[in-house]
C-alpha positions as CSV (number, residue, x, y, z in Angstrom):
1,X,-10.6,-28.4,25.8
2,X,-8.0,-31.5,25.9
3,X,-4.1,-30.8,26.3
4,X,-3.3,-31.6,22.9
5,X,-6.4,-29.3,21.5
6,X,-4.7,-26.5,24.2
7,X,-1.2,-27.3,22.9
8,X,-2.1,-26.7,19.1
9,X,-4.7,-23.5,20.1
10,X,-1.3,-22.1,21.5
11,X,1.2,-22.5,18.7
12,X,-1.4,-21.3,16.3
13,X,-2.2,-18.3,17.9
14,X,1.5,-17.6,17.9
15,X,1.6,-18.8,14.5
16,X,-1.4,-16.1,13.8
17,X,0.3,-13.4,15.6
18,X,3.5,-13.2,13.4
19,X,1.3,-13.5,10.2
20,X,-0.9,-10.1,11.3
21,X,2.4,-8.7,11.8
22,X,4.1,-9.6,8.4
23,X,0.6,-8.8,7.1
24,X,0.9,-5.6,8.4
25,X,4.1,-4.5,7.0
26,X,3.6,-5.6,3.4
27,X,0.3,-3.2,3.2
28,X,2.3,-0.5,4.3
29,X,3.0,2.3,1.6
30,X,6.9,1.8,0.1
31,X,8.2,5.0,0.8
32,X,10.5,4.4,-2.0
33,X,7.7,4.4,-5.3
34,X,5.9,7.3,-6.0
35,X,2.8,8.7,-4.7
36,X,-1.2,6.7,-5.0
37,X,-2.0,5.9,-8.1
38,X,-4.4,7.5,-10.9
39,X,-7.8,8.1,-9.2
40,X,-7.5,6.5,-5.8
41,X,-6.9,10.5,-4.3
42,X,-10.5,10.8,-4.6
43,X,-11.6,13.4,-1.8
44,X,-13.8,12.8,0.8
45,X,-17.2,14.4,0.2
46,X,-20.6,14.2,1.3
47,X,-22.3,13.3,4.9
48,X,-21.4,9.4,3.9
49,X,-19.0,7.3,1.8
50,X,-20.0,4.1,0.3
51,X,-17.6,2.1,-1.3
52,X,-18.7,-0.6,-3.9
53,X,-15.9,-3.4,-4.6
54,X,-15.9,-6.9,-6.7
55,X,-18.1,-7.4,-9.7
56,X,-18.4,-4.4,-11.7
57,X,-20.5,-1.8,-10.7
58,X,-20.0,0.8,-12.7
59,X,-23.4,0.2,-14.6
60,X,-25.1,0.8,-10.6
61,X,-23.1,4.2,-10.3
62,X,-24.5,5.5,-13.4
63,X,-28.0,4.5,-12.2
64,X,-28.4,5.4,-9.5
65,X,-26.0,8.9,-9.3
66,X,-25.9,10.2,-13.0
67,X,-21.9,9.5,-13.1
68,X,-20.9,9.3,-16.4
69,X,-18.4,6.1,-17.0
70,X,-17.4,3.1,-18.7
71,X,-19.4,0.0,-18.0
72,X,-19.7,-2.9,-19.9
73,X,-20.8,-6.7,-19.8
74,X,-17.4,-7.5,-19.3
75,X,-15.1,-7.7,-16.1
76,X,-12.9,-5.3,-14.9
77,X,-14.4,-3.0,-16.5
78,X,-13.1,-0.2,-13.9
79,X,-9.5,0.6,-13.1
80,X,-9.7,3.6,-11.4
81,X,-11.5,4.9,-8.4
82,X,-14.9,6.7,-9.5
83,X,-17.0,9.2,-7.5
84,X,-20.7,9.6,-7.7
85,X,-23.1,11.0,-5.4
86,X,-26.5,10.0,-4.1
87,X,-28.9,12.5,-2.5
88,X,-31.3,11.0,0.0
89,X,-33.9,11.9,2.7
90,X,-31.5,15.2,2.6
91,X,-28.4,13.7,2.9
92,X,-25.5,13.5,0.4
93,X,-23.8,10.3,0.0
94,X,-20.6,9.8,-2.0
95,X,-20.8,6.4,-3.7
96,X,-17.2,5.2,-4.6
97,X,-16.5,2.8,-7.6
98,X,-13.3,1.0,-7.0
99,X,-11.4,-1.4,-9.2
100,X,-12.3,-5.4,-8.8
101,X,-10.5,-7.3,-6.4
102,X,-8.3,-9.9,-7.6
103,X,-7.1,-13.0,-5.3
104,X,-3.7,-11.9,-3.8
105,X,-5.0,-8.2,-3.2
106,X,-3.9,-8.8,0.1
107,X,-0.5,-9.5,-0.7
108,X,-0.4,-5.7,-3.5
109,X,-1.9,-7.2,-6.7
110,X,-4.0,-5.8,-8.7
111,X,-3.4,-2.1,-7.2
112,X,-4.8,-3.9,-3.8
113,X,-2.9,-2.0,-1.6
114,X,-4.8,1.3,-3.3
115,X,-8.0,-0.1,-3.3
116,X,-8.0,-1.4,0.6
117,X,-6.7,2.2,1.5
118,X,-9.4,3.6,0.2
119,X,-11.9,0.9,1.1
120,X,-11.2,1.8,4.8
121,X,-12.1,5.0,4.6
122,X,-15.8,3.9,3.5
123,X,-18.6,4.1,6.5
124,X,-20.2,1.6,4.2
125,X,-19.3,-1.5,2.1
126,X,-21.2,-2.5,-0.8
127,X,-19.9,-6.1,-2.1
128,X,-21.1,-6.4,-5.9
129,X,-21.7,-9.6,-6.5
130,X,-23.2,-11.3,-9.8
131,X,-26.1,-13.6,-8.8
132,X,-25.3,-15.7,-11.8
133,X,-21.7,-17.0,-10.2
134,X,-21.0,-19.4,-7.7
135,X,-20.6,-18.2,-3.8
136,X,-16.9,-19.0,-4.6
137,X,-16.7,-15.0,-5.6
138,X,-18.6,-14.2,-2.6
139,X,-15.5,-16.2,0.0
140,X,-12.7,-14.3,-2.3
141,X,-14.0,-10.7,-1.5
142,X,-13.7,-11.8,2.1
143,X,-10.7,-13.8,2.3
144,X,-9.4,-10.5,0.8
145,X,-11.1,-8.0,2.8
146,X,-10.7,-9.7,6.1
147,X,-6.7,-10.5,5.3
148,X,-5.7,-6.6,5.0
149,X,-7.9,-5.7,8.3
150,X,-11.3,-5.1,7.2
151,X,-13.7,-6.5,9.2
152,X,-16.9,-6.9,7.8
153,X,-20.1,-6.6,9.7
154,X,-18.8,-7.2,12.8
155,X,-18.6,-5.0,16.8
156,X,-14.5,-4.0,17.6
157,X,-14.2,-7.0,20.5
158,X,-14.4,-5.6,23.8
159,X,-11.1,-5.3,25.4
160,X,-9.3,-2.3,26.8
161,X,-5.2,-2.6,26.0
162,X,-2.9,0.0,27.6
163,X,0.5,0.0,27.5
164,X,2.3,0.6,31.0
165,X,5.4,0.2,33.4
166,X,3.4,-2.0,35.1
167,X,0.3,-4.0,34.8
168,X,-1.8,-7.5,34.2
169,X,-4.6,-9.6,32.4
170,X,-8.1,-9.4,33.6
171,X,-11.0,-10.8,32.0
172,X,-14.5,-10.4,33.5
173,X,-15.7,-13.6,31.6
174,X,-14.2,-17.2,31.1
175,X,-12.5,-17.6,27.7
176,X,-13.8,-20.4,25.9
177,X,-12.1,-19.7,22.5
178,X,-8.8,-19.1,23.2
179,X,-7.0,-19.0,27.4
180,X,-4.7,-16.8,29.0
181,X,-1.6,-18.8,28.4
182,X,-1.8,-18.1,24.9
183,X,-2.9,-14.5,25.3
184,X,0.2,-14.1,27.2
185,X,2.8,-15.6,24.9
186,X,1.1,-13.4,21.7
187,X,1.4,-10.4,23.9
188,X,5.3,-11.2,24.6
189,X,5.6,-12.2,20.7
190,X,5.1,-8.3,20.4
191,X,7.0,-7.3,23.3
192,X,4.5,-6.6,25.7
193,X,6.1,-7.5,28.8
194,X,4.3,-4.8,30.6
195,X,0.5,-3.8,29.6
196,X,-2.8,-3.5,31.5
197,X,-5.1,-5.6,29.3
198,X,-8.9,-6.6,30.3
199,X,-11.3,-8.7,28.3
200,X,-14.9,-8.1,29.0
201,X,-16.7,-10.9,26.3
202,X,-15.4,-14.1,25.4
203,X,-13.1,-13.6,22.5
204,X,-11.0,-15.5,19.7
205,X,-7.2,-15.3,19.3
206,X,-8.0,-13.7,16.6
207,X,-9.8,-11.6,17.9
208,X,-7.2,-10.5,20.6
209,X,-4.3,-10.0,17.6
210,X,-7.0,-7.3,16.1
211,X,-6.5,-5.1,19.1
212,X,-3.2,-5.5,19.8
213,X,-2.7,-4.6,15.8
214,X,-5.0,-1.2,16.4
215,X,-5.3,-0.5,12.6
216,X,-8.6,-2.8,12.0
217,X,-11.5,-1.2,10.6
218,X,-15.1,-2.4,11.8
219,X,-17.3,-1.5,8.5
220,X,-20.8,-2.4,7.8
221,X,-21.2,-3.8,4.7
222,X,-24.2,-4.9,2.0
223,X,-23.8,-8.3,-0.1
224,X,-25.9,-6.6,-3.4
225,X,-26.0,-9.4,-5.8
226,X,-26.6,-8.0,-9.2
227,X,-28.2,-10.0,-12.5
228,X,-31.2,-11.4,-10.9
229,X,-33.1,-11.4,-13.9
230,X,-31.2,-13.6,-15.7
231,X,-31.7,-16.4,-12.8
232,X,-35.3,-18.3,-10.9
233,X,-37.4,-17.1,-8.9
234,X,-36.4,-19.3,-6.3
235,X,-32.6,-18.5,-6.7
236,X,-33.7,-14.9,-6.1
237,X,-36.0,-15.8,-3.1
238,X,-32.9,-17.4,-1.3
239,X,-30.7,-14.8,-1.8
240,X,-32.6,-12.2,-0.6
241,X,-33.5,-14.2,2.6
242,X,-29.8,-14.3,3.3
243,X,-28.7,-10.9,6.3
244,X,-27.1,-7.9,4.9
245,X,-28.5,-8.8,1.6
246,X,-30.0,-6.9,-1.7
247,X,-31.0,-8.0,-4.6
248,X,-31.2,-6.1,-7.7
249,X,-30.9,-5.8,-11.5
250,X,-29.0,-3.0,-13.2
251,X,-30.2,-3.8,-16.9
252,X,-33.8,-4.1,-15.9
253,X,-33.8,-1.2,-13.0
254,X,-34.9,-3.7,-10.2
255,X,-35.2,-2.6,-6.6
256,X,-32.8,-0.2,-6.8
257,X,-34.8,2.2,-5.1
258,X,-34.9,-0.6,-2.1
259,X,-30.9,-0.6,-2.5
260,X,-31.1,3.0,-1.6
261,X,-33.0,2.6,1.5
262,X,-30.7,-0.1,2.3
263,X,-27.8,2.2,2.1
264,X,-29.0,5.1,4.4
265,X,-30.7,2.7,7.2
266,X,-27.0,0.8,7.4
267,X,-25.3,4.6,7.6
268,X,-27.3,4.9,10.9
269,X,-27.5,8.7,9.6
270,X,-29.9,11.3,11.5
271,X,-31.3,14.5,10.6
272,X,-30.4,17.8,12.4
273,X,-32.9,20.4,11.6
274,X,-31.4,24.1,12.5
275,X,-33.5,27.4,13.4
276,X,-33.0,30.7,14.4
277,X,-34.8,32.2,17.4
278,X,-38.3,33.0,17.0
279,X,-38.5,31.4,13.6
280,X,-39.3,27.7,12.4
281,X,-37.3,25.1,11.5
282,X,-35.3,25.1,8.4
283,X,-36.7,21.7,7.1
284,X,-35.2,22.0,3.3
285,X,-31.7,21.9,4.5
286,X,-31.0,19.4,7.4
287,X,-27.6,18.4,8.8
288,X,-26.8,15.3,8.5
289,X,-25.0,13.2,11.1
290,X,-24.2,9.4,11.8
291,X,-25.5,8.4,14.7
292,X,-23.7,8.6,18.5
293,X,-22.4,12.0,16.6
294,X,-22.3,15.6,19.5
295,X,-22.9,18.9,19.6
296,X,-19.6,20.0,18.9
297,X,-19.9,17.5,15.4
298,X,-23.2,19.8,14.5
299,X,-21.1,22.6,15.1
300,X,-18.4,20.9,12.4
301,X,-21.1,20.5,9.7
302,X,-22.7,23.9,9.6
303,X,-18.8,26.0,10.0
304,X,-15.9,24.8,11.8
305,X,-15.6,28.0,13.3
306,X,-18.8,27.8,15.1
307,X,-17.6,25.3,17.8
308,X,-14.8,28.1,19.1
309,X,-17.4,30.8,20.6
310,X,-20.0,28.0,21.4
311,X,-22.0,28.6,24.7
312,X,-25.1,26.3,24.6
313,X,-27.4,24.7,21.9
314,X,-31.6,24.6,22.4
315,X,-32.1,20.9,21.0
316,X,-35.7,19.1,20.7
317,X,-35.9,16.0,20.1
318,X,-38.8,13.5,19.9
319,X,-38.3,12.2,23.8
320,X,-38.5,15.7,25.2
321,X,-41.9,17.9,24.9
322,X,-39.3,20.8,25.6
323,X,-36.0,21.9,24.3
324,X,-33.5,20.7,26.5
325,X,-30.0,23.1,26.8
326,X,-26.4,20.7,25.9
327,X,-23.6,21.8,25.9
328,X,-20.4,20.9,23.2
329,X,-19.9,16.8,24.1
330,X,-24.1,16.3,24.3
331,X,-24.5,13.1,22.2
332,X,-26.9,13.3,19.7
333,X,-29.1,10.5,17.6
C-alpha cells in the first residue's frame, strides 16, 4: 500500500467512523413520539423467526402458513407486520411479513426504523425478490440492510474489545485491509484512549467500526426470487446457481416445499427428544433448539422453572453408544 493509498485509507476510515455514529443515533427510537406503530409489536413465538422483507410476500405467507391476508399483484401490498407460522420436522417457525423497504429506510422512511427493529430480531432473513426485475432491487435491500447494522450472511469479525484503565492493540495477524494507525485514530474518534483491543483475522475498517458500534446483527439470510414462471429457463438456471439462493413461484406453487427445507437447514435447528426413566423416547413432541444451544436452554423450552432444582441430565446422542451425564452449561447440537 503506497503513502498516498495509506493517507486516503486513514481519512476514510475516520470519515466512516463518524457516519456509523450519526447512523447510530438517527435509528434510535425518539423518545418524544409515541410508542411502535400498528403491527410491528408482534410477539415472539415459535422455536424460530423468519422475517421476509422487499417484494411482497404476502401471497408466500398464505401459502405456505394458512395466514389469512391481503396480497395482490401490486406493490406494497403490506403495511403492517404479519405473523404466520410454519410447522416443520417438529419445529414451529414464526414466519414474519413485514412492509417493503423503500430507499432511505435507513435514514426512517417508509416506517424503516420499525421494520429494521423488528428485522433484527429475526434468526433468519428471507429477501423477496421478483425474478422479473433487475438486480438493481436486489443492491437496494442491501444498501438498506447493511446501512442500519444488519449484516447479512456474514461471521461477527474476530476481535476482542474491552474497555480499561489501561491497555493496547494486538493483532495476531498482519492487516492487509486497513493498519494500526488508522485503527488508532477511529478508536480515539470515540474516545477510547484506554482499551485492550486484539485482532485475531485480517479485518476491514469497516469491519473494526462494527465492533466498536456493538449493536450489529450477524443474520443468515435467503435471496428467494419469486415469479419464475413468467421468465427462461435459463434465467431460472442462473439464479438458482447463485449461494443462499431459492427459487420459487407463488402463483404456480413451485418449490416451495424446497423453500421450506431451505429455511430449517439455514436455522441450524436440532431436535431434543425427552423421556422419562424406564420409558422410550417421546418422539411426537421434540424440543427444538438452534444449534451451540445447553442444557440449561433444554431446561428453558420444556418450563423455566426446571433449570432452578436441576442436578444432572442423561443425554444420548449419535457419537456416544451410552448416555453420557452433563450438567447445566453442556453444549448441545
Amino acid at each position: 500500500m503506497g503513502i498516498v493509498e495509506k493517507a486516503t485509507e486513514y481519512h476514510l476510515g475516520l470519515l466512516k467512523a463518524k457516519l456509523a455514529r450519526y447512523r447510530a443515533q438517527l435509528l434510535e427510537p425518539d423518545k418524544k413520539s409515541g410508542g411502535p406503530g400498528t403491527g410491528f409489536d408482534v410477539q415472539k413465538s415459535g422455536d424460530a423467526r423468519v422475517a421476509l422483507i422487499g417484494f411482497p410476500s404476502s401471497t408466500l405467507l398464505s401459502k405456505v402458513t394458512h395466514t389469512a391476508s391481503e396480497s395482490a399483484a401490486y406493490e406494497f401490498t403490506t403495511l403492517t407486520a404479519i405473523p404466520g407460522v410454519v410447522e416443520h420436522q417438529g419445529a414451529r417457525i414464526q414466519l414474519l411479513d413485514l412492509p417493503g423497504i423503500v430507499e432511505g429506510a435507513s435514514q426512517g422512511r417508509g416506517r424503516g426504523r420499525q421494520v429494521v427493529a423488528t428485522a433484527k430480531t429475526a434468526d433468519l432473513i428471507l429477501i423477496m425478490l421478483d425474478a422479473t426485475k433487475s438486480e438493481e432491487q436486489r443492491k437496494l435491500l442491501e444498501i438498506e440492510l447493511d446501512a442500519v447494522g444488519i449484516r447479512l450472511n456474514k461471521q461477527k469479525p474476530d476481535v476482542v474489545f474491552k474497555r480499561k484503565t489501561t491497555g493496547g492493540l494486538n493483532t495476531t495477524v498482519k492487516l492487509t485491509k486497513t493498519d494500526e494507525k488508522t485503527i488508532r485514530t477511529i478508536l480515539a474518534s470515540y474516545k477510547l484512549h484506554n482499551c485492550d483491543v486484539m485482532i485475531r483475522e485480517d479485518i476491514t475498517t469497516d469491519e473494526f467500526i462494527d465492533v466498536l458500534i456493538g449493536n450489529r446483527k450477524y443474520i443468515p439470510s435467503l435471496y428467494v426470487y419469486n415469479k419464475i414462471d413468467a421468465i427462461s429457463l435459463e434465467r431460472v438456471d442462473q439464479l438458482a446457481r447463485e449461494d443462499h439462493t431459492v427459487v420459487i413461484s407463488c402463483e404456480q406453487d413451485l418449490n416451495l416445499d424446497y423453500l421450506i427445507e431451505r429455511i430449517w437447514a439455514d436455522l441450524r435447528l436440532v431436535r431434543v427428544y425427552t423421556k422419562k426413566r424406564g420409558d422410550h423416547p417421546d418422539l411426537d413432541d421434540p424440543v427444538c433448539l438452534r444449534q451451540g444451544a445447553t442444557i440449561e436452554d433444554v431446561c428453558n423450552g420444556i418450563h423455566r422453572s426446571l433449570a432452578t432444582n436441576f442436578r444432572y441430565a442423561l443425554v444420548w446422542v449419535s457419537s456416544f453408544e451410552y448416555g453420557v451425564i452433563l450438567g447445566l452449561t453442556a453444549m448441545k447440537g
